[in-house]
PyMOL Python script that loads the backbone (N, CA, C, O; Angstrom):
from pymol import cmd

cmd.read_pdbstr("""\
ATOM      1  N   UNK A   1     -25.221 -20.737 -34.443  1.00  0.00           N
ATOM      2  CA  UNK A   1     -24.489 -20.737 -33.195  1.00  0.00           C
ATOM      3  C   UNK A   1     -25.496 -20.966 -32.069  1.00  0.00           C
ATOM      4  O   UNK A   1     -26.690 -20.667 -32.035  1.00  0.00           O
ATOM      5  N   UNK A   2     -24.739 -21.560 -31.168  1.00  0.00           N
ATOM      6  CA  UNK A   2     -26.174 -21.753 -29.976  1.00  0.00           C
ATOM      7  C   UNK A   2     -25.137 -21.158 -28.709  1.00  0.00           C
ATOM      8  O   UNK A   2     -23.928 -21.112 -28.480  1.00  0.00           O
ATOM      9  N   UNK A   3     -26.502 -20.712 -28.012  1.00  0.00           N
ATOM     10  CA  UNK A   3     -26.287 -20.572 -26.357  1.00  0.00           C
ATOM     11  C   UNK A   3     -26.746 -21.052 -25.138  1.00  0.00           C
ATOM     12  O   UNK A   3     -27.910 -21.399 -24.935  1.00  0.00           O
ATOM     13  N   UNK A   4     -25.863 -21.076 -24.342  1.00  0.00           N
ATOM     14  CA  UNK A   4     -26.548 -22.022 -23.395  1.00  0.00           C
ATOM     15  C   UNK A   4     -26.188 -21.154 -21.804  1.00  0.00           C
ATOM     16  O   UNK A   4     -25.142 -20.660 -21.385  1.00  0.00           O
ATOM     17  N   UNK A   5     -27.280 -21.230 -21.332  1.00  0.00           N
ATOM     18  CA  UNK A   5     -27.376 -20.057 -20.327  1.00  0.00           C
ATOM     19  C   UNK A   5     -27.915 -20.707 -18.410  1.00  0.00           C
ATOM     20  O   UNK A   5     -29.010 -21.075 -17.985  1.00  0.00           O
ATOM     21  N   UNK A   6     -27.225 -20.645 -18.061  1.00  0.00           N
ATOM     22  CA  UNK A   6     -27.323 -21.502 -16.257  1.00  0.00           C
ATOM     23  C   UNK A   6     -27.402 -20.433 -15.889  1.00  0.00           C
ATOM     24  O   UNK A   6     -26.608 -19.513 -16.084  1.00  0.00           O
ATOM     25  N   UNK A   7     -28.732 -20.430 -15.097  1.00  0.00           N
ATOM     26  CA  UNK A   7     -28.980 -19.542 -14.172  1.00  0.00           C
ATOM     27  C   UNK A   7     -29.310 -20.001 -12.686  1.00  0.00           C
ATOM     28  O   UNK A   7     -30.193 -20.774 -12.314  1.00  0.00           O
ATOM     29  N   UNK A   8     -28.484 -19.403 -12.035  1.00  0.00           N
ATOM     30  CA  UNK A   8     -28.622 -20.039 -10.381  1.00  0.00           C
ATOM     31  C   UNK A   8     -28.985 -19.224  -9.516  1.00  0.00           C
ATOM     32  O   UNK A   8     -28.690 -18.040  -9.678  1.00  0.00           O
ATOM     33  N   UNK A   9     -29.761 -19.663  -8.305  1.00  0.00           N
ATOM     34  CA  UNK A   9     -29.897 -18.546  -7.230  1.00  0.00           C
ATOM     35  C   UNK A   9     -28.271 -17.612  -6.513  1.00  0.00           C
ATOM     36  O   UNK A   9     -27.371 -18.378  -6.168  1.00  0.00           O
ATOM     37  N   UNK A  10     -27.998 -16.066  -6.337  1.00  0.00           N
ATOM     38  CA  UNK A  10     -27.192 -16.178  -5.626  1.00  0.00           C
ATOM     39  C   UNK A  10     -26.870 -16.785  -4.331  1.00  0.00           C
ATOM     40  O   UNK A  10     -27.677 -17.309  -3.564  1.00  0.00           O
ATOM     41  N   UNK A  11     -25.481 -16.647  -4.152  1.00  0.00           N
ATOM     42  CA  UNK A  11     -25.627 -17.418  -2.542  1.00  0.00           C
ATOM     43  C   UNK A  11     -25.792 -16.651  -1.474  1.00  0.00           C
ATOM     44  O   UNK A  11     -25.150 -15.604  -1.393  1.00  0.00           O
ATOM     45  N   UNK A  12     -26.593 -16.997  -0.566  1.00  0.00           N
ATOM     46  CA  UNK A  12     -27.351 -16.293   0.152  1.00  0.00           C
ATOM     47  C   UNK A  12     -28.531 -16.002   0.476  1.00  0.00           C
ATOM     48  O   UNK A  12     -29.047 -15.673   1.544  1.00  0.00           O
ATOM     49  N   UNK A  13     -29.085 -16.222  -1.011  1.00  0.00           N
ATOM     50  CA  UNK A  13     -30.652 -16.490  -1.495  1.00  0.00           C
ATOM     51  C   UNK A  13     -31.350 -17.679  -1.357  1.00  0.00           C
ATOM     52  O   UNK A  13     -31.143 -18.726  -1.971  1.00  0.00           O
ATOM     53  N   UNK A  14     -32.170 -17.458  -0.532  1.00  0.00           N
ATOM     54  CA  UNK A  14     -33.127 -18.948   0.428  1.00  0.00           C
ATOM     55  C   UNK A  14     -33.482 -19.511  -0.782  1.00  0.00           C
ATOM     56  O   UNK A  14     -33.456 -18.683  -1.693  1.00  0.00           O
ATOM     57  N   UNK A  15     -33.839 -20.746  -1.150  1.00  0.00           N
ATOM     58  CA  UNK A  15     -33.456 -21.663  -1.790  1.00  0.00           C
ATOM     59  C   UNK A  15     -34.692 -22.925  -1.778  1.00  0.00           C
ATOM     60  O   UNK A  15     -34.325 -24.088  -1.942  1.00  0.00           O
ATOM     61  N   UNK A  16     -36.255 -22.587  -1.561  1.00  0.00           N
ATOM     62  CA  UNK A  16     -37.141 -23.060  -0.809  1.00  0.00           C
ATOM     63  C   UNK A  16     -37.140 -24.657  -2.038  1.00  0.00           C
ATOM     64  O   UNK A  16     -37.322 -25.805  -1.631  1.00  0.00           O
ATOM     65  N   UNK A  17     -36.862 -24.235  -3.680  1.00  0.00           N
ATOM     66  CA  UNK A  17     -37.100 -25.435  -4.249  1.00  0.00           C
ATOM     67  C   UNK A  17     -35.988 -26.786  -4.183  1.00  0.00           C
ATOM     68  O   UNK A  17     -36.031 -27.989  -4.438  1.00  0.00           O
ATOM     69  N   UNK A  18     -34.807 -25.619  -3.589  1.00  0.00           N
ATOM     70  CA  UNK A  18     -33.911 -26.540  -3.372  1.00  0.00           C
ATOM     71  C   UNK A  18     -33.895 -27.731  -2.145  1.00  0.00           C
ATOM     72  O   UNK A  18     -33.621 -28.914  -1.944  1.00  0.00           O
ATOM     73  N   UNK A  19     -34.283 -26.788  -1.641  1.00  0.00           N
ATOM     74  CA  UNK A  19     -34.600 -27.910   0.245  1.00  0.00           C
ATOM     75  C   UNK A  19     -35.654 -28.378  -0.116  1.00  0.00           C
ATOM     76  O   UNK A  19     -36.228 -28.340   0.972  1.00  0.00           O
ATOM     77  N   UNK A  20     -36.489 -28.862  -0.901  1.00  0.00           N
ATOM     78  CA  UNK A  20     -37.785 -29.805  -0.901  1.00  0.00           C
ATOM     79  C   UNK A  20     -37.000 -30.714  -1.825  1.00  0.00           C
ATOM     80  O   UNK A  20     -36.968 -31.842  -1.333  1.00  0.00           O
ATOM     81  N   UNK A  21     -36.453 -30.658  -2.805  1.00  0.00           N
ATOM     82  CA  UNK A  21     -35.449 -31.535  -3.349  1.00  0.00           C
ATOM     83  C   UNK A  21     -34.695 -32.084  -2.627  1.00  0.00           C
ATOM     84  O   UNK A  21     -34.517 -33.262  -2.939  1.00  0.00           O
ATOM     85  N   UNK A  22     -34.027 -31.666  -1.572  1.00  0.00           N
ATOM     86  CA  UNK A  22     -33.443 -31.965  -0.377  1.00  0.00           C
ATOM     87  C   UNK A  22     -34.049 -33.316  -0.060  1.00  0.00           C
ATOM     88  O   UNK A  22     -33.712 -34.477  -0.292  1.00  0.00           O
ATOM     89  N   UNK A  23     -34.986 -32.783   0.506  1.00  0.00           N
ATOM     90  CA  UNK A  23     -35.727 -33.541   1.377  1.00  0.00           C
ATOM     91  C   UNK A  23     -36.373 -34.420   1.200  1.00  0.00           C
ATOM     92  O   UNK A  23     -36.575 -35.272   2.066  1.00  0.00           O
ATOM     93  N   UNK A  24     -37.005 -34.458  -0.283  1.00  0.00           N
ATOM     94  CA  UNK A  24     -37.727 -35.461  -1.017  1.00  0.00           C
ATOM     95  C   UNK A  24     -36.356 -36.930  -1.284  1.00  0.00           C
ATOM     96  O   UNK A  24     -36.524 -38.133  -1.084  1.00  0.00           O
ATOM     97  N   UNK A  25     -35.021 -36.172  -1.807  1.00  0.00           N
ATOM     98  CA  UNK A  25     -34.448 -37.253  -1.886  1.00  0.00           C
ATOM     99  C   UNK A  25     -33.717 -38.145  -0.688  1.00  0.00           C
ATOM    100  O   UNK A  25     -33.318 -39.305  -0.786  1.00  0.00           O
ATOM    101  N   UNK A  26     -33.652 -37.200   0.566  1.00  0.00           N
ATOM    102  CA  UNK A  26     -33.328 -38.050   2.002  1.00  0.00           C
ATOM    103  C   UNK A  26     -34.387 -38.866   2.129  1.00  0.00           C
ATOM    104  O   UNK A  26     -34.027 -39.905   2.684  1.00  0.00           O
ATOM    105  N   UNK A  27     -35.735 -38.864   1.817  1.00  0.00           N
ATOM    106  CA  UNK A  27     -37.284 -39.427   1.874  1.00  0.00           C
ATOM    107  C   UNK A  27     -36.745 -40.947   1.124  1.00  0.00           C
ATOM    108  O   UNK A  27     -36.955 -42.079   1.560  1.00  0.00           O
ATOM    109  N   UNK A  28     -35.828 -40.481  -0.406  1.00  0.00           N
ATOM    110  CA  UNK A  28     -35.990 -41.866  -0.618  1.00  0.00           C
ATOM    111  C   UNK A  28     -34.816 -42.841  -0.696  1.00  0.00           C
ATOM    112  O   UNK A  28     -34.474 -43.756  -1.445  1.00  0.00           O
ATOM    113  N   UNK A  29     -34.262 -42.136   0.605  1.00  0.00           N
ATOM    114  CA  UNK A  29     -33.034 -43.293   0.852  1.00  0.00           C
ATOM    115  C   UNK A  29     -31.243 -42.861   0.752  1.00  0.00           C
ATOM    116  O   UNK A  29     -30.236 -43.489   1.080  1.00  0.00           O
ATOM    117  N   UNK A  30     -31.577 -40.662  -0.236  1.00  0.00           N
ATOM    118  CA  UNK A  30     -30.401 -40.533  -0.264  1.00  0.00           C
ATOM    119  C   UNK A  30     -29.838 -39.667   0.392  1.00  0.00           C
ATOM    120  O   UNK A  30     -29.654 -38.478   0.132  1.00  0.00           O
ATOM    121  N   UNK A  31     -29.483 -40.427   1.489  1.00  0.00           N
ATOM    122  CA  UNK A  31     -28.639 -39.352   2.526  1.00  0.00           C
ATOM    123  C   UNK A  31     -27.469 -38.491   2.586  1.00  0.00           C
ATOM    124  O   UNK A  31     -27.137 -37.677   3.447  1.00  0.00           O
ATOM    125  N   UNK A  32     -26.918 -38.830   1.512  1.00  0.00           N
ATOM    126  CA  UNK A  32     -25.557 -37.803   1.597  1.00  0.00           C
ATOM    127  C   UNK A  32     -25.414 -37.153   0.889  1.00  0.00           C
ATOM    128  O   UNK A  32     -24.299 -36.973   0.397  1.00  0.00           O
ATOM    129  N   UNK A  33     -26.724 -36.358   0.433  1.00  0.00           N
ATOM    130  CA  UNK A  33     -27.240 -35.070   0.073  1.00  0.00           C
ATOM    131  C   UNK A  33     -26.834 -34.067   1.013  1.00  0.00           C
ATOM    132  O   UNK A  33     -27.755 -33.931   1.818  1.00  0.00           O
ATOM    133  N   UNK A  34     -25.728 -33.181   1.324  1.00  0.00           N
ATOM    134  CA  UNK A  34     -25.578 -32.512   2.155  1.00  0.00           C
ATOM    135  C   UNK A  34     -26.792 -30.787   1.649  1.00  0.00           C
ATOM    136  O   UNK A  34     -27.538 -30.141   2.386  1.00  0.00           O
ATOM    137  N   UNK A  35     -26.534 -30.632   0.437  1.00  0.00           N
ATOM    138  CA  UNK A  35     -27.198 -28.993   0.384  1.00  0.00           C
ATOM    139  C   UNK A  35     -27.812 -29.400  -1.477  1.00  0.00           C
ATOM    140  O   UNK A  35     -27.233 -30.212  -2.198  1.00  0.00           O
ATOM    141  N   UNK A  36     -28.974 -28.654  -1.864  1.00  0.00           N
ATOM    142  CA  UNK A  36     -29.267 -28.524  -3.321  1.00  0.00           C
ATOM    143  C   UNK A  36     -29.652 -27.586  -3.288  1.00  0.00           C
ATOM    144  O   UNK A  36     -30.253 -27.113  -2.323  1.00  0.00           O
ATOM    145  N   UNK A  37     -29.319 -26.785  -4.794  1.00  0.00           N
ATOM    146  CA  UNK A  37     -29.538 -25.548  -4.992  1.00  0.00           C
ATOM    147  C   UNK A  37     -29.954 -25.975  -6.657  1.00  0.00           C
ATOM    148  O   UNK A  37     -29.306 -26.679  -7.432  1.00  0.00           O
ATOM    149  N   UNK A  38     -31.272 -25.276  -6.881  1.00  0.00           N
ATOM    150  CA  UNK A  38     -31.850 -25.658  -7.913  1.00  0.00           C
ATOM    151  C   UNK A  38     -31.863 -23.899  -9.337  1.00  0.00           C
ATOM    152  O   UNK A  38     -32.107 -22.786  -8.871  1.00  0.00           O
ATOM    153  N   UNK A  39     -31.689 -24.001 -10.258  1.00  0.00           N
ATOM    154  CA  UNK A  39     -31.444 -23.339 -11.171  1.00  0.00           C
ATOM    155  C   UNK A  39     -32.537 -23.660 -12.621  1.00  0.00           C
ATOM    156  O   UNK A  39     -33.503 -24.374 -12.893  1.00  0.00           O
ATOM    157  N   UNK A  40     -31.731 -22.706 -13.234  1.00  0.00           N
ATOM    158  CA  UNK A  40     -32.499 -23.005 -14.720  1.00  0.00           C
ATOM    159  C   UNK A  40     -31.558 -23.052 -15.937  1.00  0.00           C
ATOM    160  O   UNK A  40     -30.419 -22.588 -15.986  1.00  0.00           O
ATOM    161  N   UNK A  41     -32.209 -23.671 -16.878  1.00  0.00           N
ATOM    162  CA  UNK A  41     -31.056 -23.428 -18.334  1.00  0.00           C
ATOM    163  C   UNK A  41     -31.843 -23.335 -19.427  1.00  0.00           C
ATOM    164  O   UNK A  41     -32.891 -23.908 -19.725  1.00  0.00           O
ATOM    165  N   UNK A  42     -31.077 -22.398 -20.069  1.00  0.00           N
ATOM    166  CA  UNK A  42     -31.870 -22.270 -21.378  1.00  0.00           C
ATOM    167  C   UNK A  42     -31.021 -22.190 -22.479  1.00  0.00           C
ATOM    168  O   UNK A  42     -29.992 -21.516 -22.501  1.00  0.00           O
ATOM    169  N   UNK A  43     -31.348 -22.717 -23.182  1.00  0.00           N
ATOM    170  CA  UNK A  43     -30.904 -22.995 -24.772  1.00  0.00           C
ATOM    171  C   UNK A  43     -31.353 -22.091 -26.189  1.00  0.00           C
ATOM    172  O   UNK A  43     -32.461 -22.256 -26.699  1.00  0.00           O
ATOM    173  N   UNK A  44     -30.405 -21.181 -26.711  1.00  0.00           N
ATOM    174  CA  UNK A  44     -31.018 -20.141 -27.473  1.00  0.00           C
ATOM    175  C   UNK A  44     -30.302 -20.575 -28.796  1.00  0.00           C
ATOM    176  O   UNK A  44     -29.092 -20.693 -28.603  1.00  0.00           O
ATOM    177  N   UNK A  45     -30.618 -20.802 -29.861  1.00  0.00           N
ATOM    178  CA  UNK A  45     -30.076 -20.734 -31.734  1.00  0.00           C
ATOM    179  C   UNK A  45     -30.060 -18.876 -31.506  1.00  0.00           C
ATOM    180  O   UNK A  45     -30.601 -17.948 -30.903  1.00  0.00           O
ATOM    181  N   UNK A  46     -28.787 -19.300 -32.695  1.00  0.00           N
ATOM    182  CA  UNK A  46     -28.528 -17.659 -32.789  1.00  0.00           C
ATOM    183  C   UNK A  46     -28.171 -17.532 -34.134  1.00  0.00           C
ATOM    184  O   UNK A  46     -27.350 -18.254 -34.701  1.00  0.00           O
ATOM    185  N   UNK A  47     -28.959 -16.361 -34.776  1.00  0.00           N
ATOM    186  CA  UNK A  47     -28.112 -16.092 -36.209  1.00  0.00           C
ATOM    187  C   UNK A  47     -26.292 -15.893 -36.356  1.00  0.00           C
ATOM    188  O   UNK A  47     -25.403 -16.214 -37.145  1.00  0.00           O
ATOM    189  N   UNK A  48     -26.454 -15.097 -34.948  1.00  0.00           N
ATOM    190  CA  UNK A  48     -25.059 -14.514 -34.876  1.00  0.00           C
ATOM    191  C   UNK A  48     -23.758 -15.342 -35.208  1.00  0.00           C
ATOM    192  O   UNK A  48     -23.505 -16.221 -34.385  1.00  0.00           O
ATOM    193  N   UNK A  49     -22.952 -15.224 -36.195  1.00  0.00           N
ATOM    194  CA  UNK A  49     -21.365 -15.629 -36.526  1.00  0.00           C
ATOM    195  C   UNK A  49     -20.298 -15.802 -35.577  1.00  0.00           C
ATOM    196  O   UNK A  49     -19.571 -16.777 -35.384  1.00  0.00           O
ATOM    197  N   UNK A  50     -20.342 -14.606 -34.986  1.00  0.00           N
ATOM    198  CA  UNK A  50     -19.128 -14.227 -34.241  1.00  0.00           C
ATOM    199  C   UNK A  50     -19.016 -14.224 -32.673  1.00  0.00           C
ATOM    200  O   UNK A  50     -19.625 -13.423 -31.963  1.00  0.00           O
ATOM    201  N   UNK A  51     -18.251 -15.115 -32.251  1.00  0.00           N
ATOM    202  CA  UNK A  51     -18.707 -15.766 -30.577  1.00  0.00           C
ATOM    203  C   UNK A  51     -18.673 -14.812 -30.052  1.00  0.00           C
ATOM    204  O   UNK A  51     -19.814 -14.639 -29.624  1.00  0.00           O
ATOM    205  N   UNK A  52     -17.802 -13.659 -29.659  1.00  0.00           N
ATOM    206  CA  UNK A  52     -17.955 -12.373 -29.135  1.00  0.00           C
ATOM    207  C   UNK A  52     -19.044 -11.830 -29.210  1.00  0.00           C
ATOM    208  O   UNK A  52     -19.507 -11.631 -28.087  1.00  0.00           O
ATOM    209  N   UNK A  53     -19.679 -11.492 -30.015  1.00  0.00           N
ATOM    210  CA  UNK A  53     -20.546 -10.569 -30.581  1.00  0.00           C
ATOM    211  C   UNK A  53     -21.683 -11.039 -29.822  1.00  0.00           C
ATOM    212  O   UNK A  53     -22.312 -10.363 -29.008  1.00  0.00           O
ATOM    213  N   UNK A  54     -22.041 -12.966 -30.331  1.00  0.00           N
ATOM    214  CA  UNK A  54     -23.281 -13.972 -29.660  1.00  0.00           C
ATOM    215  C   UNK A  54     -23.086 -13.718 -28.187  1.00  0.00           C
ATOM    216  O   UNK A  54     -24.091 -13.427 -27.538  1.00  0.00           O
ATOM    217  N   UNK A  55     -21.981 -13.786 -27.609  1.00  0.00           N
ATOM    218  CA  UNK A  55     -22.069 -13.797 -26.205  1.00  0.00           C
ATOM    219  C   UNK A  55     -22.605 -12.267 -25.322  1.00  0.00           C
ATOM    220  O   UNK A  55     -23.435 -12.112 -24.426  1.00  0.00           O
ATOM    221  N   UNK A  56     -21.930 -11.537 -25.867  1.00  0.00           N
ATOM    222  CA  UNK A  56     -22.140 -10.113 -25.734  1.00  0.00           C
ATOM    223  C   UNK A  56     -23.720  -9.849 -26.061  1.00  0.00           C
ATOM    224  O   UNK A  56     -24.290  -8.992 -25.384  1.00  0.00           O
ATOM    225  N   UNK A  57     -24.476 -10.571 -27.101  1.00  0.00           N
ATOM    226  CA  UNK A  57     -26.028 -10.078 -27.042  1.00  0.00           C
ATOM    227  C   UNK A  57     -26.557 -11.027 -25.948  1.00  0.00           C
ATOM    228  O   UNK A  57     -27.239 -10.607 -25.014  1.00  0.00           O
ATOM    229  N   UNK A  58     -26.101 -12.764 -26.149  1.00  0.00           N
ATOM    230  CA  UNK A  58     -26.794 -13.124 -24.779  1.00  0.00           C
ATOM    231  C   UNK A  58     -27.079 -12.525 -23.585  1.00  0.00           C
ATOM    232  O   UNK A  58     -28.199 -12.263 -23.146  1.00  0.00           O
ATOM    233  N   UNK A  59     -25.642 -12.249 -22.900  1.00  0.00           N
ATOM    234  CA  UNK A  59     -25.783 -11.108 -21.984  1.00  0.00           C
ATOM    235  C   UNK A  59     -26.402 -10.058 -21.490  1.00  0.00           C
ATOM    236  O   UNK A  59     -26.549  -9.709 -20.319  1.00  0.00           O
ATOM    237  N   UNK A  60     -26.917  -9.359 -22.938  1.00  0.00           N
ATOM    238  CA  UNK A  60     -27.724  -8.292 -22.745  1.00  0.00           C
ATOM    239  C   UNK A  60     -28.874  -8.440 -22.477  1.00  0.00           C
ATOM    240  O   UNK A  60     -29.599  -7.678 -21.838  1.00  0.00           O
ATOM    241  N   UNK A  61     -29.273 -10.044 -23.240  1.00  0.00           N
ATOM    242  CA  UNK A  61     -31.011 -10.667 -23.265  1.00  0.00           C
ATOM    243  C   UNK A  61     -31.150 -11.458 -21.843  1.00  0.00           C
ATOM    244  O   UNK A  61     -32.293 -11.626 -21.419  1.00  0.00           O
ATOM    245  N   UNK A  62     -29.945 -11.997 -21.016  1.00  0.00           N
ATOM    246  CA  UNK A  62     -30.157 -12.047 -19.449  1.00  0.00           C
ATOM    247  C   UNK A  62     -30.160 -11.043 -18.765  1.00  0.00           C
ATOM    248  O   UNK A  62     -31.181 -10.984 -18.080  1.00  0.00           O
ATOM    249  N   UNK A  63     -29.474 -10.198 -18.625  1.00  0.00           N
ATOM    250  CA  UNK A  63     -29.398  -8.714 -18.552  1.00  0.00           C
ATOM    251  C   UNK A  63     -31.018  -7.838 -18.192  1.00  0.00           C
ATOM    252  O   UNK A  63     -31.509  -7.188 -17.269  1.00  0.00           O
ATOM    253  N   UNK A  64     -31.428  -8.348 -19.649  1.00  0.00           N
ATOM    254  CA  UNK A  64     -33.002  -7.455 -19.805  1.00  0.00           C
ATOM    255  C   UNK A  64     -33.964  -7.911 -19.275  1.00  0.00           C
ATOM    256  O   UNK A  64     -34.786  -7.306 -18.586  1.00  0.00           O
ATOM    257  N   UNK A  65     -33.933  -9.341 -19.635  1.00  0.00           N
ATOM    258  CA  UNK A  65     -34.765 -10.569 -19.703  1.00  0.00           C
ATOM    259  C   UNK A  65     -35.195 -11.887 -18.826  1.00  0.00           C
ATOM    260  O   UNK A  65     -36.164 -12.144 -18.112  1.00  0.00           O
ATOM    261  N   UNK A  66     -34.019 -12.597 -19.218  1.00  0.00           N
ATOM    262  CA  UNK A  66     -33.856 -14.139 -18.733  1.00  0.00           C
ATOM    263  C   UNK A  66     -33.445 -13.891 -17.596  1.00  0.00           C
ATOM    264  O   UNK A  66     -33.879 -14.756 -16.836  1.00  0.00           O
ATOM    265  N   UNK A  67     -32.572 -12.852 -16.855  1.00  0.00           N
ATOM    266  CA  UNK A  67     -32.508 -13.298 -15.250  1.00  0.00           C
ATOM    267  C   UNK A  67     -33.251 -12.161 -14.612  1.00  0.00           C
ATOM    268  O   UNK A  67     -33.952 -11.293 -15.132  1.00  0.00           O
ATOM    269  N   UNK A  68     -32.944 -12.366 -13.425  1.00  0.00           N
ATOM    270  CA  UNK A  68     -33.782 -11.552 -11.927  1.00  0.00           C
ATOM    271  C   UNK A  68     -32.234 -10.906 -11.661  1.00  0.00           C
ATOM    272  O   UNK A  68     -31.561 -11.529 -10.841  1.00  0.00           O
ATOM    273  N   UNK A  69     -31.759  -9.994 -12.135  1.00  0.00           N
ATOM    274  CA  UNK A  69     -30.095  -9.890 -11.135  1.00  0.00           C
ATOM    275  C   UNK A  69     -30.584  -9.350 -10.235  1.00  0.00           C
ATOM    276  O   UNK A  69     -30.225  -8.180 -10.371  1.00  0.00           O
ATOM    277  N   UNK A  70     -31.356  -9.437  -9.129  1.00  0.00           N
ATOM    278  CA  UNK A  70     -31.430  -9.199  -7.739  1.00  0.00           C
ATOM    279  C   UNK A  70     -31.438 -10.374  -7.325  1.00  0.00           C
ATOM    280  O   UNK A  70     -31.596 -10.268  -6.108  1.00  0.00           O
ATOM    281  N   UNK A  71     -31.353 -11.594  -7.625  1.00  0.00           N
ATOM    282  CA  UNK A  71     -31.285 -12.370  -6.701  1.00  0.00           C
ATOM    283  C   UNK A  71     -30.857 -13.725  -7.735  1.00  0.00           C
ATOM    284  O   UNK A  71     -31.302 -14.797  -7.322  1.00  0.00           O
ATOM    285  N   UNK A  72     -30.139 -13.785  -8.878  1.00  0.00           N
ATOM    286  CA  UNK A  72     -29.493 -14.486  -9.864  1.00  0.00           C
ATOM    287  C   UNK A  72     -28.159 -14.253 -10.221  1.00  0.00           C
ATOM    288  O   UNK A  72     -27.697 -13.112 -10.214  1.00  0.00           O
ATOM    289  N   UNK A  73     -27.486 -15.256 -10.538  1.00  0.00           N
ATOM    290  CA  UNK A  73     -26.331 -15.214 -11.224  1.00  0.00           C
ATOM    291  C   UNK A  73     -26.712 -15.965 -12.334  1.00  0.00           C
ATOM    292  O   UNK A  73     -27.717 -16.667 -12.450  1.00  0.00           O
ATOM    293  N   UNK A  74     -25.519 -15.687 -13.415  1.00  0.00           N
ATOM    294  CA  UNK A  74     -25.912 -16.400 -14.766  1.00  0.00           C
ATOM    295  C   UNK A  74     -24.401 -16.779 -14.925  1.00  0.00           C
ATOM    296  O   UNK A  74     -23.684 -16.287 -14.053  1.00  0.00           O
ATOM    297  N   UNK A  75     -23.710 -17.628 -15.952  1.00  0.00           N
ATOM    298  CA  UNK A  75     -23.316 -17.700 -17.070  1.00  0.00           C
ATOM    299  C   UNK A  75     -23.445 -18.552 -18.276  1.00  0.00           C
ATOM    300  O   UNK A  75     -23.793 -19.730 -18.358  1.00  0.00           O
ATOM    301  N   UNK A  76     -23.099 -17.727 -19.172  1.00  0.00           N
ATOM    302  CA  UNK A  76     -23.347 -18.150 -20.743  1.00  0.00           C
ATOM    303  C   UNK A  76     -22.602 -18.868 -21.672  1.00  0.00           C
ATOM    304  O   UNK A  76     -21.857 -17.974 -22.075  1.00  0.00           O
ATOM    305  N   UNK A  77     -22.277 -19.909 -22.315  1.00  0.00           N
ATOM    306  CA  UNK A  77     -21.622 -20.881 -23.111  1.00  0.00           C
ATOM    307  C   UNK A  77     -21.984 -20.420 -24.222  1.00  0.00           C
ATOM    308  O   UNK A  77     -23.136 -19.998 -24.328  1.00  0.00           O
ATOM    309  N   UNK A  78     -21.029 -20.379 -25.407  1.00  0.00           N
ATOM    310  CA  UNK A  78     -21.186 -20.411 -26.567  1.00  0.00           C
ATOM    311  C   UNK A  78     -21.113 -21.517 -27.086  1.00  0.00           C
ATOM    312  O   UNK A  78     -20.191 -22.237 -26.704  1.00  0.00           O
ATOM    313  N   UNK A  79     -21.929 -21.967 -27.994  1.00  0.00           N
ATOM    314  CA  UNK A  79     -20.826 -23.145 -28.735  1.00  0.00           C
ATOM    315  C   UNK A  79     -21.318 -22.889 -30.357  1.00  0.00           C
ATOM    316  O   UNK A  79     -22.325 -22.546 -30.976  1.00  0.00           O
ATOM    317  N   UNK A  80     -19.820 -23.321 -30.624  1.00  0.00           N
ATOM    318  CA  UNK A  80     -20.076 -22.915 -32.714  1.00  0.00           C
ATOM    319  C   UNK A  80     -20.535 -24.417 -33.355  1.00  0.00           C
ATOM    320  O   UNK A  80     -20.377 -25.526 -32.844  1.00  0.00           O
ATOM    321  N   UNK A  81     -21.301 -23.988 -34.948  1.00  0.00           N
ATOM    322  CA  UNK A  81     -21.341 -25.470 -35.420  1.00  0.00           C
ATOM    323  C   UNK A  81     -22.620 -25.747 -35.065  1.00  0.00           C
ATOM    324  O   UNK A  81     -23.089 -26.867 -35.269  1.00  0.00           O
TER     325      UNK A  81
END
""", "prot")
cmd.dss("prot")
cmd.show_as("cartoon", "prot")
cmd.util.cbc("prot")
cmd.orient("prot")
């Protein structure tokens, strides 16, 4: 089973890699870039069977781990197969 995990700044949270992305792409011509907000993703294999169960430990391993919840939001995709 795999997981797949987006992690974004909350909103509200200054955003310094996002505005140089910004800005780099008005630099090369694309202006109707109004706002970017830049994130992360991660991709986990899982022994786990049971999508409940996989999602419920992901959680716990962003939870512990993979995010900052002071200043992150996450969510998590399962997919079977």
């Amino acid at each position: 089973m795999k997981a797949k995990v987006h992690v974004t700044l909350k909103q509200g949270v200054l955003d310094p890699q996002g505005k140089a992305v910004q800005h780099a792409l008005a630099a090369l011509g694309f202006d109707g870039v109004n706002d970017v907000r830049q994130g992360k993703f991660i991709e986990l294999e899982l022994n786990e069977t049971d999508p409940k169960k996989a999602e419920a430990e992901v959680e716990a391993m962003c939870k512990k781990l993979l995010v900052n919840m002071v200043i992150e939001d996450f969510r998590v995709d399962i997919l079977e197969g």
